[in-house]
mmCIF file as Biopython writes it, N, C-alpha, C and O atoms, coordinates in Angstrom:
data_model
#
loop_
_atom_site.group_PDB
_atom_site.id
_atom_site.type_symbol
_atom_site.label_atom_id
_atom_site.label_alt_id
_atom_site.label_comp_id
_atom_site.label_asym_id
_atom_site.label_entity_id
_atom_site.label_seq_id
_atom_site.pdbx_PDB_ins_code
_atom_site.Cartn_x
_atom_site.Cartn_y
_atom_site.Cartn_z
_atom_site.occupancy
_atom_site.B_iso_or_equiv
_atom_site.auth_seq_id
_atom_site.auth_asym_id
_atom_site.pdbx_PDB_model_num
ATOM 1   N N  . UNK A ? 1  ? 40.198 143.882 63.864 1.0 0.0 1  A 1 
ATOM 2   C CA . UNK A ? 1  ? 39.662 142.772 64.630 1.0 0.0 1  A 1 
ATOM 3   C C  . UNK A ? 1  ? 38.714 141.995 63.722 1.0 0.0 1  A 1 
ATOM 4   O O  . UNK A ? 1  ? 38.050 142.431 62.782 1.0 0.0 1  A 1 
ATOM 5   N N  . UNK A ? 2  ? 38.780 140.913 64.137 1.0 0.0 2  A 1 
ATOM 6   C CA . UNK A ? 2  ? 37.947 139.912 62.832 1.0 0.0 2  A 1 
ATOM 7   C C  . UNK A ? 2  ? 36.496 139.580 63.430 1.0 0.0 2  A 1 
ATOM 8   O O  . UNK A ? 2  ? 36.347 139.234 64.602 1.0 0.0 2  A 1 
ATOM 9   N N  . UNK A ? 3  ? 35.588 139.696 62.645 1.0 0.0 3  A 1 
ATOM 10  C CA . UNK A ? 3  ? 34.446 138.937 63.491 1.0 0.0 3  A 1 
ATOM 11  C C  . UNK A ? 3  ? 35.027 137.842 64.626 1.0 0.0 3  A 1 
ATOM 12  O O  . UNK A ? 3  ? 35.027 138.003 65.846 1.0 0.0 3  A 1 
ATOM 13  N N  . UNK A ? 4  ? 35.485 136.771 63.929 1.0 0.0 4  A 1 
ATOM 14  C CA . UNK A ? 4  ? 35.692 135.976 65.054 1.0 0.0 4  A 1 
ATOM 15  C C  . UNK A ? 4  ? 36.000 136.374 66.372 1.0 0.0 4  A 1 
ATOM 16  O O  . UNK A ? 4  ? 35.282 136.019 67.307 1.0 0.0 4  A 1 
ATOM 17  N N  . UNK A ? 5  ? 36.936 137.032 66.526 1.0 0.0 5  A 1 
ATOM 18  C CA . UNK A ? 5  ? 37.365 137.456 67.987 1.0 0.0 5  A 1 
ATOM 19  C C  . UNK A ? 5  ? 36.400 138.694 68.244 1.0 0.0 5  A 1 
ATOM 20  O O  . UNK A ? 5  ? 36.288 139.100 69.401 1.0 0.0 5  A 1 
ATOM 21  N N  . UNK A ? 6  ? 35.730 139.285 67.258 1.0 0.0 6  A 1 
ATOM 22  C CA . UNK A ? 6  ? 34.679 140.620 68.346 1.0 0.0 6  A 1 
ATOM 23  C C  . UNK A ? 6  ? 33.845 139.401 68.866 1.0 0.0 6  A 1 
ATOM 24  O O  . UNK A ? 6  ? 33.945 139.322 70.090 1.0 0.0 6  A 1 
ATOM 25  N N  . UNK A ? 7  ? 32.953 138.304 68.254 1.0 0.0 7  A 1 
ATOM 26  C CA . UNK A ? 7  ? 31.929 137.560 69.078 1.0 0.0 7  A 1 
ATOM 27  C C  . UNK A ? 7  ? 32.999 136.393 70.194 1.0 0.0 7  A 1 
ATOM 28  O O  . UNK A ? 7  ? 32.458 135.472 70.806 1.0 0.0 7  A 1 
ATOM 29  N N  . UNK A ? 8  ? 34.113 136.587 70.259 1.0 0.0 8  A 1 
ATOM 30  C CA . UNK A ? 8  ? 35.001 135.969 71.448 1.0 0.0 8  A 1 
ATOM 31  C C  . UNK A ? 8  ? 34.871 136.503 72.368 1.0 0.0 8  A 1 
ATOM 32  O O  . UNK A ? 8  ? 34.902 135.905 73.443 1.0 0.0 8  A 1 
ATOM 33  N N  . UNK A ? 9  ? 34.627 138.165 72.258 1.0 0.0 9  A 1 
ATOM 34  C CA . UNK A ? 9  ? 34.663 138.946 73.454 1.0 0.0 9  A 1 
ATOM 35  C C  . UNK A ? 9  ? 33.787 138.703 74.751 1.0 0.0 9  A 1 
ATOM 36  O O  . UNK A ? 9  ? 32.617 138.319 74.742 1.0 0.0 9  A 1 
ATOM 37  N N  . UNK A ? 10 ? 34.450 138.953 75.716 1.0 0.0 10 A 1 
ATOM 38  C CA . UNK A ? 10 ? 33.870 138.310 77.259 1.0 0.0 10 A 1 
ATOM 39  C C  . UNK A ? 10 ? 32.521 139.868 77.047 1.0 0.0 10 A 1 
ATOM 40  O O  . UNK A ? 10 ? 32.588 140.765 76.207 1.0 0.0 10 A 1 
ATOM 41  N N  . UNK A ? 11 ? 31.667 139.713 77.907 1.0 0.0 11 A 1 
ATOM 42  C CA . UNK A ? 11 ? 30.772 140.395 78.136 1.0 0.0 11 A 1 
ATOM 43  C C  . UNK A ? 11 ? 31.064 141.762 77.676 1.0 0.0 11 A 1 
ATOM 44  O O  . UNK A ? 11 ? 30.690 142.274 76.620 1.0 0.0 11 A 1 
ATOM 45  N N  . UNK A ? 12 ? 31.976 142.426 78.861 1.0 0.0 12 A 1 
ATOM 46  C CA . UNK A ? 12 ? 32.531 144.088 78.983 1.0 0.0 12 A 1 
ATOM 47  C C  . UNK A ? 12 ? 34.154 143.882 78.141 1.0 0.0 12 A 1 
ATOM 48  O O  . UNK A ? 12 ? 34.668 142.862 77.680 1.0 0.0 12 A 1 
ATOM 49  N N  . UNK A ? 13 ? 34.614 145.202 78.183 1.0 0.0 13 A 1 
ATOM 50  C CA . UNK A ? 13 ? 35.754 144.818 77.621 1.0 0.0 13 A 1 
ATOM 51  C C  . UNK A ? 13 ? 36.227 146.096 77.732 1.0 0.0 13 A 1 
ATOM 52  O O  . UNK A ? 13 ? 35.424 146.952 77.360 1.0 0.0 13 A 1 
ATOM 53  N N  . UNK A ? 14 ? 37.786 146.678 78.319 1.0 0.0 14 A 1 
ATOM 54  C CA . UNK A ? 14 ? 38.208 147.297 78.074 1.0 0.0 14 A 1 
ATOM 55  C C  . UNK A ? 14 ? 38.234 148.696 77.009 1.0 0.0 14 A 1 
ATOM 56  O O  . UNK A ? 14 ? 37.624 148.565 75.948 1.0 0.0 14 A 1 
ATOM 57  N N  . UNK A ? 15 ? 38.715 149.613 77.198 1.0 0.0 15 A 1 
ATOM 58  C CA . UNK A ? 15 ? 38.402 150.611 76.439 1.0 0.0 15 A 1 
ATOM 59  C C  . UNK A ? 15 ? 39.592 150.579 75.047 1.0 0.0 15 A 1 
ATOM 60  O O  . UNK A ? 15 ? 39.424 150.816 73.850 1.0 0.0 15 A 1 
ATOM 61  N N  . UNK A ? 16 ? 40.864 150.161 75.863 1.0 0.0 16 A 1 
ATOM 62  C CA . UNK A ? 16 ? 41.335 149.517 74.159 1.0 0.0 16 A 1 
ATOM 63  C C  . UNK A ? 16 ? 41.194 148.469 73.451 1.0 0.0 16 A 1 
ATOM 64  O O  . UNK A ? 16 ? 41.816 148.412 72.391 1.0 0.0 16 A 1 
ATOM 65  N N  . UNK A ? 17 ? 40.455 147.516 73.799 1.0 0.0 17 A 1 
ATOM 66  C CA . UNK A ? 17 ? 39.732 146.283 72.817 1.0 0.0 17 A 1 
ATOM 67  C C  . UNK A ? 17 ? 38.678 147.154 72.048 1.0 0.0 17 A 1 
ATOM 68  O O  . UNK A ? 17 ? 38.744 147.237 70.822 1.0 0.0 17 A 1 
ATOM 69  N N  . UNK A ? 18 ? 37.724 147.790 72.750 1.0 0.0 18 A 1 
ATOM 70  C CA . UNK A ? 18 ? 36.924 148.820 71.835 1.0 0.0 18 A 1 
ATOM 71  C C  . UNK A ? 18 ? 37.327 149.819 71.007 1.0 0.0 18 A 1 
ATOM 72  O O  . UNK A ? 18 ? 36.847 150.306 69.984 1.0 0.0 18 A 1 
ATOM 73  N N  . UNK A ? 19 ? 38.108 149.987 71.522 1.0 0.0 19 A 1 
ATOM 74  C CA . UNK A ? 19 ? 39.047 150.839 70.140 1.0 0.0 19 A 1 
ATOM 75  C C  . UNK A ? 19 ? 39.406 150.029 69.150 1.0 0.0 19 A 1 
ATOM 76  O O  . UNK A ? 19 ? 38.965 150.078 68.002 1.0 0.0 19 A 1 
ATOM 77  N N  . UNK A ? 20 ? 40.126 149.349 69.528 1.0 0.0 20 A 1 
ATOM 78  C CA . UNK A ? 20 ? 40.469 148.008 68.593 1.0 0.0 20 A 1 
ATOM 79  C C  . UNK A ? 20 ? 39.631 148.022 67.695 1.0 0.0 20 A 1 
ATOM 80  O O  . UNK A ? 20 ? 39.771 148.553 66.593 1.0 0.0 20 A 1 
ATOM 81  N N  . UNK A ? 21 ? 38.266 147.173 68.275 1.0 0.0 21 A 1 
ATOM 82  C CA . UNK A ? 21 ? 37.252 146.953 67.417 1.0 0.0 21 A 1 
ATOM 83  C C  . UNK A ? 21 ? 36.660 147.960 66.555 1.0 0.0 21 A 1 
ATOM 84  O O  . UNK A ? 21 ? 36.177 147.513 65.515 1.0 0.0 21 A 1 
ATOM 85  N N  . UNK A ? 22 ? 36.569 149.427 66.768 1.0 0.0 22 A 1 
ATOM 86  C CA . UNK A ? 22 ? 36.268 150.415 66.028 1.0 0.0 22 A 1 
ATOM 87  C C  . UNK A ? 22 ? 37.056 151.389 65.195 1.0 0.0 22 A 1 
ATOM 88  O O  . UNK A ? 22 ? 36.794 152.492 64.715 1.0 0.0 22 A 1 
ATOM 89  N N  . UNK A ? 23 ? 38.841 150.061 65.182 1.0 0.0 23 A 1 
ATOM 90  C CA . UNK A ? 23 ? 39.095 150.883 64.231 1.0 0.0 23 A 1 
ATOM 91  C C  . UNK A ? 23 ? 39.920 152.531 64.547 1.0 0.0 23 A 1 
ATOM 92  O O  . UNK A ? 23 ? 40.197 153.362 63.683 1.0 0.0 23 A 1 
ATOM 93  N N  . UNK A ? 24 ? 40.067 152.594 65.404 1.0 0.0 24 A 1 
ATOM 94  C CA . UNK A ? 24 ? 40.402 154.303 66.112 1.0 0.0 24 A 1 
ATOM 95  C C  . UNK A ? 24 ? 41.486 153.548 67.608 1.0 0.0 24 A 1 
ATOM 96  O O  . UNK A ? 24 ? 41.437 152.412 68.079 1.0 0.0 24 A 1 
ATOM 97  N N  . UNK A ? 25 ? 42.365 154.726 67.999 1.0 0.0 25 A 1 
ATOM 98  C CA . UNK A ? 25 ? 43.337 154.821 68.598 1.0 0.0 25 A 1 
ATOM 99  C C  . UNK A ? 25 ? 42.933 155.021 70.121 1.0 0.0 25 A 1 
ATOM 100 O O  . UNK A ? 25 ? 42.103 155.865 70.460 1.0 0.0 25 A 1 
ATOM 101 N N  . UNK A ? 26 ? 43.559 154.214 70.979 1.0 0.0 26 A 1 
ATOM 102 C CA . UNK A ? 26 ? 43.193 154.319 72.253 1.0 0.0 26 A 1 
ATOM 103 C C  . UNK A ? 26 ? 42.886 155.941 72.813 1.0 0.0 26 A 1 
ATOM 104 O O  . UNK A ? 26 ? 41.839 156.465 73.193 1.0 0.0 26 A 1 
ATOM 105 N N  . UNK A ? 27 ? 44.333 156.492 72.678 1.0 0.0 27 A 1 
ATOM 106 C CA . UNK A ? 27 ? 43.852 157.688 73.105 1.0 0.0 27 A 1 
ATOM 107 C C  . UNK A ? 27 ? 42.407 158.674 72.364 1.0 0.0 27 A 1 
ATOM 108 O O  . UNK A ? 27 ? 41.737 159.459 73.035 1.0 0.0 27 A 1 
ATOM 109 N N  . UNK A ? 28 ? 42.216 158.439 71.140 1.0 0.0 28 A 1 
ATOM 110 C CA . UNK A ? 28 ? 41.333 158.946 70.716 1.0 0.0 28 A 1 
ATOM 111 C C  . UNK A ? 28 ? 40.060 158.868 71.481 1.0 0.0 28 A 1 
ATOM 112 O O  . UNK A ? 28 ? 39.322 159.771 71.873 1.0 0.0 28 A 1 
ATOM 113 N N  . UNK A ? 29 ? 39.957 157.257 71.630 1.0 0.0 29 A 1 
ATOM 114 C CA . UNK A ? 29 ? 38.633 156.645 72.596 1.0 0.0 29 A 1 
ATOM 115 C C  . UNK A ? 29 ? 38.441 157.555 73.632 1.0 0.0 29 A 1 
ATOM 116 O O  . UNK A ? 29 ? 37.425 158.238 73.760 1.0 0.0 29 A 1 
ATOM 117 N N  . UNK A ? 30 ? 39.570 157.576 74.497 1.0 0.0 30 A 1 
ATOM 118 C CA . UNK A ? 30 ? 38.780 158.389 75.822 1.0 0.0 30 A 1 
ATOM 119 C C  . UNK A ? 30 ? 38.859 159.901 75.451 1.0 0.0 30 A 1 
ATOM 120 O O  . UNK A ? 30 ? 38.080 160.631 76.065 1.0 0.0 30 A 1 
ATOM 121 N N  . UNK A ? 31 ? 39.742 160.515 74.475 1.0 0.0 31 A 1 
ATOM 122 C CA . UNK A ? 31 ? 39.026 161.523 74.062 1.0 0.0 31 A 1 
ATOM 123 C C  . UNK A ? 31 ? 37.697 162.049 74.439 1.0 0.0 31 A 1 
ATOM 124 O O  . UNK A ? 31 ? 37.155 162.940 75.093 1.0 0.0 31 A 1 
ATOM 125 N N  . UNK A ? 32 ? 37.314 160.418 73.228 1.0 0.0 32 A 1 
ATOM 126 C CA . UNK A ? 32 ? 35.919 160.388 73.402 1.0 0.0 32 A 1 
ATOM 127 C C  . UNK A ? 32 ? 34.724 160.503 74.151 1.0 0.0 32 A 1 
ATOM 128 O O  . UNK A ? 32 ? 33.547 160.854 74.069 1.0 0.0 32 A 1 
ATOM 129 N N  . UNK A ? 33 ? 35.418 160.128 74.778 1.0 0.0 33 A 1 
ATOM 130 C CA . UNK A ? 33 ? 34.407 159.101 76.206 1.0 0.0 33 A 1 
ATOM 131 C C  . UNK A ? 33 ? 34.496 160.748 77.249 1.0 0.0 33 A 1 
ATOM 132 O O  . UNK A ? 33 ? 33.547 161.298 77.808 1.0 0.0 33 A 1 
ATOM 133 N N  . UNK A ? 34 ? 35.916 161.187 77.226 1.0 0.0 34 A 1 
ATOM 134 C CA . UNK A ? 34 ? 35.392 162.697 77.793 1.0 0.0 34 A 1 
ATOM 135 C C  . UNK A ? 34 ? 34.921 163.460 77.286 1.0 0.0 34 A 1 
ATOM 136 O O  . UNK A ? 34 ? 34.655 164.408 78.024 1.0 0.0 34 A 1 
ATOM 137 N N  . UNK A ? 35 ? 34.580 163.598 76.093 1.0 0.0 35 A 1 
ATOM 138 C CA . UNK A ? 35 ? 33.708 165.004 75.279 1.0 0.0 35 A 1 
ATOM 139 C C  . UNK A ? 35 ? 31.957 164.332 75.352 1.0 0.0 35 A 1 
ATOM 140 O O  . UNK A ? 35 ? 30.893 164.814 74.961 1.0 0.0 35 A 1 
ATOM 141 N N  . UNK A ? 36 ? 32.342 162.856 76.129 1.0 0.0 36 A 1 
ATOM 142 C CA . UNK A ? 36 ? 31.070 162.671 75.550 1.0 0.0 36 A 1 
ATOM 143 C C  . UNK A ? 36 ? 30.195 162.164 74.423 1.0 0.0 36 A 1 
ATOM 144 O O  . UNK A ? 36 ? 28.976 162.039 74.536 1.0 0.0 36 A 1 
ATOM 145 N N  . UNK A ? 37 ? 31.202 161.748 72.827 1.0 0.0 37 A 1 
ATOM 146 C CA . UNK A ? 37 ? 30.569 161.345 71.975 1.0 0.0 37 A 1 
ATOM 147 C C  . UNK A ? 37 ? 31.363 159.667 71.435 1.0 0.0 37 A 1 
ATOM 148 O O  . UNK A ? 37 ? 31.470 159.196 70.302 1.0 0.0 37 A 1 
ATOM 149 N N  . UNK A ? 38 ? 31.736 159.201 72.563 1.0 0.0 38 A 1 
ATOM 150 C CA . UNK A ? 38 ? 32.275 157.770 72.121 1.0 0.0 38 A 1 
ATOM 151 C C  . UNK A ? 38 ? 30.877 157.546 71.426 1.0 0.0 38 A 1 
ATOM 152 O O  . UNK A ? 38 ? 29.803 158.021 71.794 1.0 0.0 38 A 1 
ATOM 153 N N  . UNK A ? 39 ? 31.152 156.586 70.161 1.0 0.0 39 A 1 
ATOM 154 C CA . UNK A ? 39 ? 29.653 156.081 69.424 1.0 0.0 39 A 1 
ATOM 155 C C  . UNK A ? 39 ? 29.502 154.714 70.747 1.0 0.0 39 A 1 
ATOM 156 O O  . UNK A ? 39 ? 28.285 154.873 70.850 1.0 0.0 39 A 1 
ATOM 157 N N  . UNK A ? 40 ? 29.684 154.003 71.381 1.0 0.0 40 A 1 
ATOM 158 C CA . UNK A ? 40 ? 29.517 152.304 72.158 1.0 0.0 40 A 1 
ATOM 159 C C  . UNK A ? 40 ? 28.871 153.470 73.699 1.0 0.0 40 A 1 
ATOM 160 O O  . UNK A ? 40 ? 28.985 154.678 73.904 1.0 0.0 40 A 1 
ATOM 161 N N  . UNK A ? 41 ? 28.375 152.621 74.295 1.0 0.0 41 A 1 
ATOM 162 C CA . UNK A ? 41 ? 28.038 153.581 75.553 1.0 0.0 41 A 1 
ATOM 163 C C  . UNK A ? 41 ? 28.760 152.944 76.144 1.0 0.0 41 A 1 
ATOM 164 O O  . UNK A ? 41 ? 29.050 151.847 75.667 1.0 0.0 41 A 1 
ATOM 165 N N  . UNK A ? 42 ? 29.437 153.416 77.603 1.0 0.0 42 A 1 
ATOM 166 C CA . UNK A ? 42 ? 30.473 153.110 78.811 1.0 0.0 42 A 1 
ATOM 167 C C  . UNK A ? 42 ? 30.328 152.908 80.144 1.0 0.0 42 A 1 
ATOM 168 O O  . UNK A ? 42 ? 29.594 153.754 80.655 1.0 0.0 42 A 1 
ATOM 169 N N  . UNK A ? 43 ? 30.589 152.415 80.600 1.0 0.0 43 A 1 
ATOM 170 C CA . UNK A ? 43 ? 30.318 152.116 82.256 1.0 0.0 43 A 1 
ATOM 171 C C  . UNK A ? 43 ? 31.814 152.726 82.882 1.0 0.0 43 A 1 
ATOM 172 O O  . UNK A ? 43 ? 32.968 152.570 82.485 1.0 0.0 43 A 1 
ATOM 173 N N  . UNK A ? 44 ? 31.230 153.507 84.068 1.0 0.0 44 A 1 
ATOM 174 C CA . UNK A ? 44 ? 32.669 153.845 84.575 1.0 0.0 44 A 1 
ATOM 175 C C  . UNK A ? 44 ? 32.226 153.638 86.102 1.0 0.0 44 A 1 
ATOM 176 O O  . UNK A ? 44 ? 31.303 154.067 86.794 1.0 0.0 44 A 1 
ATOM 177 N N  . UNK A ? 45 ? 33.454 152.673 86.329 1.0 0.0 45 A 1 
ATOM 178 C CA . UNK A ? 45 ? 33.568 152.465 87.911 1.0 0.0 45 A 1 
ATOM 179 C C  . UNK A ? 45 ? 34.822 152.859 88.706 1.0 0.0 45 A 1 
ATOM 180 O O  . UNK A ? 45 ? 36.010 152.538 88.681 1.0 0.0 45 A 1 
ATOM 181 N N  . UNK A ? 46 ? 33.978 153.769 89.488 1.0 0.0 46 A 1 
ATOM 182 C CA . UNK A ? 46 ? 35.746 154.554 90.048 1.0 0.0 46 A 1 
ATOM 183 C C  . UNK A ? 46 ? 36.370 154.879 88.424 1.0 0.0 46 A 1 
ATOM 184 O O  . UNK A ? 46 ? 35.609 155.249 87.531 1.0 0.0 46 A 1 
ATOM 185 N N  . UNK A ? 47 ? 37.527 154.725 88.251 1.0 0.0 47 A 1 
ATOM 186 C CA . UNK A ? 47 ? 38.589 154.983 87.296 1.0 0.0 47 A 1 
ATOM 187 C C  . UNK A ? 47 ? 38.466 154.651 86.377 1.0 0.0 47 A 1 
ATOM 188 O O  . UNK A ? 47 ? 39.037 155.259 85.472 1.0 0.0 47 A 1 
ATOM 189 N N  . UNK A ? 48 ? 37.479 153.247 86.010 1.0 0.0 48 A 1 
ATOM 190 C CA . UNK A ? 48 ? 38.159 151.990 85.913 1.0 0.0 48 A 1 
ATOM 191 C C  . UNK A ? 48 ? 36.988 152.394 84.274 1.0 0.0 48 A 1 
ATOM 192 O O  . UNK A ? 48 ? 35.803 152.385 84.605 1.0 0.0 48 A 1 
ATOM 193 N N  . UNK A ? 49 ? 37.175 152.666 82.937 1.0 0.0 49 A 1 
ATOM 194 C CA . UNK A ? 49 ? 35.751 152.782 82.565 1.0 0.0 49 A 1 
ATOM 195 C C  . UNK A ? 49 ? 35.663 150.942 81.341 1.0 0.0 49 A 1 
ATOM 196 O O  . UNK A ? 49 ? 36.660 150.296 81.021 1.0 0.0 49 A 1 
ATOM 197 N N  . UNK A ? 50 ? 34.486 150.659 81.029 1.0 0.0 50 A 1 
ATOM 198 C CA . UNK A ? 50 ? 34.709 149.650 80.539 1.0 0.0 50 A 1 
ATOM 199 C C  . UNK A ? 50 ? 33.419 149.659 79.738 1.0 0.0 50 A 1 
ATOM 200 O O  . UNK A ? 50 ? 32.478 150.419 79.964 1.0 0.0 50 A 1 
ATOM 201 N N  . UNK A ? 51 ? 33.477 148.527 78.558 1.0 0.0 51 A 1 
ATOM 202 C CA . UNK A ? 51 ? 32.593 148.758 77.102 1.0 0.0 51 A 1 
ATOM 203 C C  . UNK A ? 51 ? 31.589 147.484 77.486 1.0 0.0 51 A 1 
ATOM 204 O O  . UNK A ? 51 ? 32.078 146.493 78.026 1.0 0.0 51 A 1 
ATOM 205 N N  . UNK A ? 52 ? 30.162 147.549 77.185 1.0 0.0 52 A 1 
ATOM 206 C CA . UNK A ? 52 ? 29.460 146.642 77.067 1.0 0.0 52 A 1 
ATOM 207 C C  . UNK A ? 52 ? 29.807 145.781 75.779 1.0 0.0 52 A 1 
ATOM 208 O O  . UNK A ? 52 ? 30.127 146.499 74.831 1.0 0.0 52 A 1 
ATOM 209 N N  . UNK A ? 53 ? 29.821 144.637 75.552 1.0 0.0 53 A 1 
ATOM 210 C CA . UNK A ? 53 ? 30.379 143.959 74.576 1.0 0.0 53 A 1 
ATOM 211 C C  . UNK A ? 53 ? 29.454 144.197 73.381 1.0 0.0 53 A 1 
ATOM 212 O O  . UNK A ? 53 ? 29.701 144.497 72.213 1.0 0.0 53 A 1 
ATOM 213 N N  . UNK A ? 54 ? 27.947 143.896 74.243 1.0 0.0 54 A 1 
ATOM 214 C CA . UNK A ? 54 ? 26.442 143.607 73.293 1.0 0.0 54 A 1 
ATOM 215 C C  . UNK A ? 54 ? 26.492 145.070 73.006 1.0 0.0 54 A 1 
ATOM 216 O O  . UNK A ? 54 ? 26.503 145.068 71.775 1.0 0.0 54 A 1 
ATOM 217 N N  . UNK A ? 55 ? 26.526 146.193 73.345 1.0 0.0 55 A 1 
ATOM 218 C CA . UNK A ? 55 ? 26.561 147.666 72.687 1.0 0.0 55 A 1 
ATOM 219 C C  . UNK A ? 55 ? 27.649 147.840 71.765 1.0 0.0 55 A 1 
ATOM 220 O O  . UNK A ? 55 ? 27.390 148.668 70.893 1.0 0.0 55 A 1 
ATOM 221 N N  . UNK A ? 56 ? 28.780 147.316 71.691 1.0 0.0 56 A 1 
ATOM 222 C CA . UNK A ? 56 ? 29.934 147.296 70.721 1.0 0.0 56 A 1 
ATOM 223 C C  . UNK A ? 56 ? 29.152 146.645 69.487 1.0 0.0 56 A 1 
ATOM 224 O O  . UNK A ? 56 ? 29.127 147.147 68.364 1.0 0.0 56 A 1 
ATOM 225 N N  . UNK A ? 57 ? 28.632 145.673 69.789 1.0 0.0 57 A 1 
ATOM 226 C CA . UNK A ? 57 ? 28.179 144.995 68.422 1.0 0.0 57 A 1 
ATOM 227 C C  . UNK A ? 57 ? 27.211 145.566 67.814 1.0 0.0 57 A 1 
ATOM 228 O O  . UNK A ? 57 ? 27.006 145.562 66.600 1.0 0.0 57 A 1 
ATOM 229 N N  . UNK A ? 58 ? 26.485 146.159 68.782 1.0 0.0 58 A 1 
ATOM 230 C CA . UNK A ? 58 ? 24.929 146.821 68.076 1.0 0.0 58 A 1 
ATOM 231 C C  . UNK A ? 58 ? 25.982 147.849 66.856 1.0 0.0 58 A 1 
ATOM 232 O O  . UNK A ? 58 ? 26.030 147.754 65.629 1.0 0.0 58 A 1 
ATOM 233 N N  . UNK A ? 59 ? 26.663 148.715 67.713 1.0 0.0 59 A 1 
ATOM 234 C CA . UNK A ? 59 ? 27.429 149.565 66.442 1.0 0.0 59 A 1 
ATOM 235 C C  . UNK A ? 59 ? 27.899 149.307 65.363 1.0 0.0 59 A 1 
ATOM 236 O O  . UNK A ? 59 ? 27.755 149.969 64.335 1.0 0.0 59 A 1 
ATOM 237 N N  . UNK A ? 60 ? 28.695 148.009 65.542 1.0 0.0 60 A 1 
ATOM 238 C CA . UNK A ? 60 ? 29.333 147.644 64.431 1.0 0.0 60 A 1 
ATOM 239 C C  . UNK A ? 60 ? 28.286 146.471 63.935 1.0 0.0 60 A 1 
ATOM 240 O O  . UNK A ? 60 ? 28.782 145.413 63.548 1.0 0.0 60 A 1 
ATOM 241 N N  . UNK A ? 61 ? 26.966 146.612 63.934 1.0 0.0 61 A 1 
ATOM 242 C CA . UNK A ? 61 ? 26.397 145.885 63.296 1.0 0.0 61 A 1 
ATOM 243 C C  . UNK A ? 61 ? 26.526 144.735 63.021 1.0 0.0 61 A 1 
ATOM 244 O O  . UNK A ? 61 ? 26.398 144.358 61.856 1.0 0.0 61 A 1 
ATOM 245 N N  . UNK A ? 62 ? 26.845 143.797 64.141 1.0 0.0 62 A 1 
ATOM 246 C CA . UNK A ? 62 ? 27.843 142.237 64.332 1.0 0.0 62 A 1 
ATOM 247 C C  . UNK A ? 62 ? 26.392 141.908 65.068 1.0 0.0 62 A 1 
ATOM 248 O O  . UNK A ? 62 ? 25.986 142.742 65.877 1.0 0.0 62 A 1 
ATOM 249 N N  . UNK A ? 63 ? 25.602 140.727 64.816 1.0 0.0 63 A 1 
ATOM 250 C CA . UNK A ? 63 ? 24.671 139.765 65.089 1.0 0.0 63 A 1 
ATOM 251 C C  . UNK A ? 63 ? 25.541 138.411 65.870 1.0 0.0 63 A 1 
ATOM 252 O O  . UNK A ? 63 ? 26.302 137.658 65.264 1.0 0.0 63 A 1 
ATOM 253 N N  . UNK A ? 64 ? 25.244 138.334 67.212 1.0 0.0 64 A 1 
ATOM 254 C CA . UNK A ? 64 ? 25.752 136.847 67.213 1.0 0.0 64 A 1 
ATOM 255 C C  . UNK A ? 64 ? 25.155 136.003 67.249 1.0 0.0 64 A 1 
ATOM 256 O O  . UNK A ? 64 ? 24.060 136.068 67.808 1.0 0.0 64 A 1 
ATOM 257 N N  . UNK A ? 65 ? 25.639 134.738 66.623 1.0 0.0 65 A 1 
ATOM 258 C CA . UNK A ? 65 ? 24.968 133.672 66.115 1.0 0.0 65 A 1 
ATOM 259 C C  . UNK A ? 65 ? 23.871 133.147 67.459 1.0 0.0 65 A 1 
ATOM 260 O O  . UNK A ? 65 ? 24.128 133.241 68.659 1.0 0.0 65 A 1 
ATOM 261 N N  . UNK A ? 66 ? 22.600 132.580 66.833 1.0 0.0 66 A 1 
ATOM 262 C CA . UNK A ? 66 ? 21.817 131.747 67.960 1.0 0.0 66 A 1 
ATOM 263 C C  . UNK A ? 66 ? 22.212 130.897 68.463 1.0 0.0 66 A 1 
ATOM 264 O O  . UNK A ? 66 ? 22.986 130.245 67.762 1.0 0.0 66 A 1 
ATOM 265 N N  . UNK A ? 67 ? 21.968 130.330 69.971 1.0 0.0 67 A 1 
ATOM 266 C CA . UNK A ? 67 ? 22.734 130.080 71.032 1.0 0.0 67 A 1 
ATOM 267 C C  . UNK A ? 67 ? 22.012 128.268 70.165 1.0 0.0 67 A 1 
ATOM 268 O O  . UNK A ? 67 ? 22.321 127.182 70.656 1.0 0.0 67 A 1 
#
């Protein structure tokens, strides 16, 4: 994923766009996310779990530009 499209990203985002962005395999992600050590923190509603956009970036160390 290119800078450009990680700072495209809508607010939350799916758990395979975050994969995407980090590089690693969907299934790996929720691996993750069930053992507990996804590096992005997660929101889970009902089923449904989903990535803060602004916590994706803190990880990957992506600044977005001033408004």
């Amino acid at each position: 994923m290119t800078l450009d499209e990680l700072l495209a990203l809508p607010p939350t985002v799916n758990v395979t766009t975050a994969a995407r962005a980090l590089g690693i395999g969907v299934h790996k992600a929720y691996n993750l996310i069930k053992e507990g050590s996804f590096p992005v923190q997660t929101l889970t509603m009902g089923s449904t779990v989903r990535v803060p956009t602004a916590a994706l970036w803190r990880v990957l160390e992506v600044t977005p530009p001033a408004q």
